[in-house]
C-alpha positions as CSV (number, residue, x, y, z in Angstrom):
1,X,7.4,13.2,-11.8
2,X,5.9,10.8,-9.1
3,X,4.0,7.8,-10.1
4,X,2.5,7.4,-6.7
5,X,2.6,8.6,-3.3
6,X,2.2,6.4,-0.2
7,X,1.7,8.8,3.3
8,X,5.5,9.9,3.2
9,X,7.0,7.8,0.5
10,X,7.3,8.9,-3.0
11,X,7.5,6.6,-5.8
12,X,9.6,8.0,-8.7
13,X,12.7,6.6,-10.5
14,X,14.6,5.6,-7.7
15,X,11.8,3.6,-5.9
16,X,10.3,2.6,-8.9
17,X,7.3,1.6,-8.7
18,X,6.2,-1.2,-11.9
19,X,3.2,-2.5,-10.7
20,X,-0.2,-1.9,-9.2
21,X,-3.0,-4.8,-8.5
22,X,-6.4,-3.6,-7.5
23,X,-9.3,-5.8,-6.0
24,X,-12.8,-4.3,-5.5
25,X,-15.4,-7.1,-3.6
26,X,-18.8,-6.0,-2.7
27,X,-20.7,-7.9,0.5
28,X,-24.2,-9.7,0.9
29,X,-25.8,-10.9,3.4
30,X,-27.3,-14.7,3.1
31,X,-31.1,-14.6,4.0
32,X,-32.3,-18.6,3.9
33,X,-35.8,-19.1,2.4
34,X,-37.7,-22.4,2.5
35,X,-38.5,-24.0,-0.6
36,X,-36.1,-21.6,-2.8
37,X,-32.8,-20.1,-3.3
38,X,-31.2,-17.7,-0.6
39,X,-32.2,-14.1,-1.6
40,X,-28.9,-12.2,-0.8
41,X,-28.8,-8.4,0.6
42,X,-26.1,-6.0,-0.5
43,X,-24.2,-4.6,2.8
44,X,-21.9,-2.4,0.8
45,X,-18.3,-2.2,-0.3
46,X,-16.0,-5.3,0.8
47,X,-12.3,-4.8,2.0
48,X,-10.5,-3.1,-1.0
49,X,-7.2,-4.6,-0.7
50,X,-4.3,-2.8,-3.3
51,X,-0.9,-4.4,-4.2
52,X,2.0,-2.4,-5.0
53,X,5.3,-4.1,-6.4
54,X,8.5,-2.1,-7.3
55,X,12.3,-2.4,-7.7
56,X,15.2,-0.8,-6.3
57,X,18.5,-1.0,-7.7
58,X,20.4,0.9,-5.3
59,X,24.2,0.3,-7.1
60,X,22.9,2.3,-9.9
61,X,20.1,5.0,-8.7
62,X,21.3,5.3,-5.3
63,X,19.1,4.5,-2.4
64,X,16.2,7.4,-1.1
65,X,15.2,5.7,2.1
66,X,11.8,4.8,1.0
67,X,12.1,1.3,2.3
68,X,13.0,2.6,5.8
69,X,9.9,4.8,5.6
70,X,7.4,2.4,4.3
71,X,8.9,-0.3,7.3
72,X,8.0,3.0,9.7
73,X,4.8,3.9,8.6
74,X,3.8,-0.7,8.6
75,X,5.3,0.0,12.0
76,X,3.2,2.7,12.8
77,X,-0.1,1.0,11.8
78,X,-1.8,4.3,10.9
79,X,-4.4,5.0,8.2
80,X,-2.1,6.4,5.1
81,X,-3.1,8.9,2.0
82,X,-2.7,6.8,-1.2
83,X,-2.3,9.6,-4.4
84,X,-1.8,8.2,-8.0
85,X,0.9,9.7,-9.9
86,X,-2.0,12.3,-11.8
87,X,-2.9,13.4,-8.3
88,X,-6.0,11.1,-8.1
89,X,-6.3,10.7,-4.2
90,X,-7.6,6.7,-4.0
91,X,-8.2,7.1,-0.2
92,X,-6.8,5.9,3.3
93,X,-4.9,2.7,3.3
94,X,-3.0,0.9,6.0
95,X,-0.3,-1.4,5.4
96,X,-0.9,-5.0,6.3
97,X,2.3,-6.5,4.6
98,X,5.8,-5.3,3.4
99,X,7.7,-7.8,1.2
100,X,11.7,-7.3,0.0
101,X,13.5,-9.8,-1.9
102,X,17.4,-9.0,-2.4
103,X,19.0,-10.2,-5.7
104,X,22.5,-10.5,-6.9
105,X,24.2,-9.8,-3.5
106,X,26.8,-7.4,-3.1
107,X,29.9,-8.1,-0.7
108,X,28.0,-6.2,1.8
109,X,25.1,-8.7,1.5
110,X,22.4,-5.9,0.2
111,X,20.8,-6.7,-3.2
112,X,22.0,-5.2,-6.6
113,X,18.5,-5.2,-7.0
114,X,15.6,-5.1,-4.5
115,X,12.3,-6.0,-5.2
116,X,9.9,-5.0,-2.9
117,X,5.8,-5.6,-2.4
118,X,3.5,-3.4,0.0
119,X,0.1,-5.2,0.8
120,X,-2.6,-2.6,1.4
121,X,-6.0,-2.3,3.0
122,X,-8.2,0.6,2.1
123,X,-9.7,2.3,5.7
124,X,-12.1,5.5,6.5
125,X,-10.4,8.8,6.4
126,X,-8.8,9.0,10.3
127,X,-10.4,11.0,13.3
128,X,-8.7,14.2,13.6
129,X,-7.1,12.4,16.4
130,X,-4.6,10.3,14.7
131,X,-3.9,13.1,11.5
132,X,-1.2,14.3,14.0
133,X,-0.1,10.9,14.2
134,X,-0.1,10.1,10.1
135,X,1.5,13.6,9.9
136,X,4.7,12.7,12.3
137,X,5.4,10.0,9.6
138,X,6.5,13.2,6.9
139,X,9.2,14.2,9.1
């Protein structure tokens, strides 16, 4: 079973995924007024930024090529379809930041275990335009 899917990249046992960090901001605008406090106006939703940490341990469950895709689709800088593991879609996201740490190194000088963060941003859905483009990633 999946416990998330990034655009192409499935997170399941091999690219586990342990750990999700949501932040949801909203956004005023100031308005000064003499004599008193400011009186603040909502604007709507703030960036939504997500945080998804995982592990790879590639000695033991083999190695899927999810880090090669998430490195393509960062590369890409396209809007993504983010789907919780229960099929929830959460929306567009575009990936600011990938992180990989390597642990106990192997002769070959890849980590016994990788560690991996993906910094995310959520976006509007894409123009038709560019779902050609997000598409070309699932090859």
């Amino acid at each position: 079973m999946a416990m998330m899917a990034l655009g192409p990249v499935v997170f399941s046992l091999v690219t586990n995924l342990h750990e999700t960090e949501y932040t949801y901001d909203a956004e005023f605008a100031e308005h000064q007024v003499v004599g008193a406090g400011p009186i603040y106006e909502a604007t709507g939703d703030g960036e939504t930024p997500f945080t998804l940490s995982g592990k790879i341990m590639p000695e033991h469950l083999g190695v899927d090529g999810s880090l090669a895709a998430l490195e393509a689709a960062k590369s890409a800088q396209l809007p993504l379809p983010l789907m919780r593991g229960d099929y929830f879609p959460v929306g567009f996201v575009l990936i600011k930041r990938l992180r990989q740490r390597h642990n106990e190194l192997n002769e070959g000088a890849l980590g016994r275990e990788i560690h991996f963060t993906v910094d995310l941003l959520r976006v509007g859905a894409p123009s038709l335009s560019i779902a050609s483009q997000v598409l070309g990633l699932f090859r």
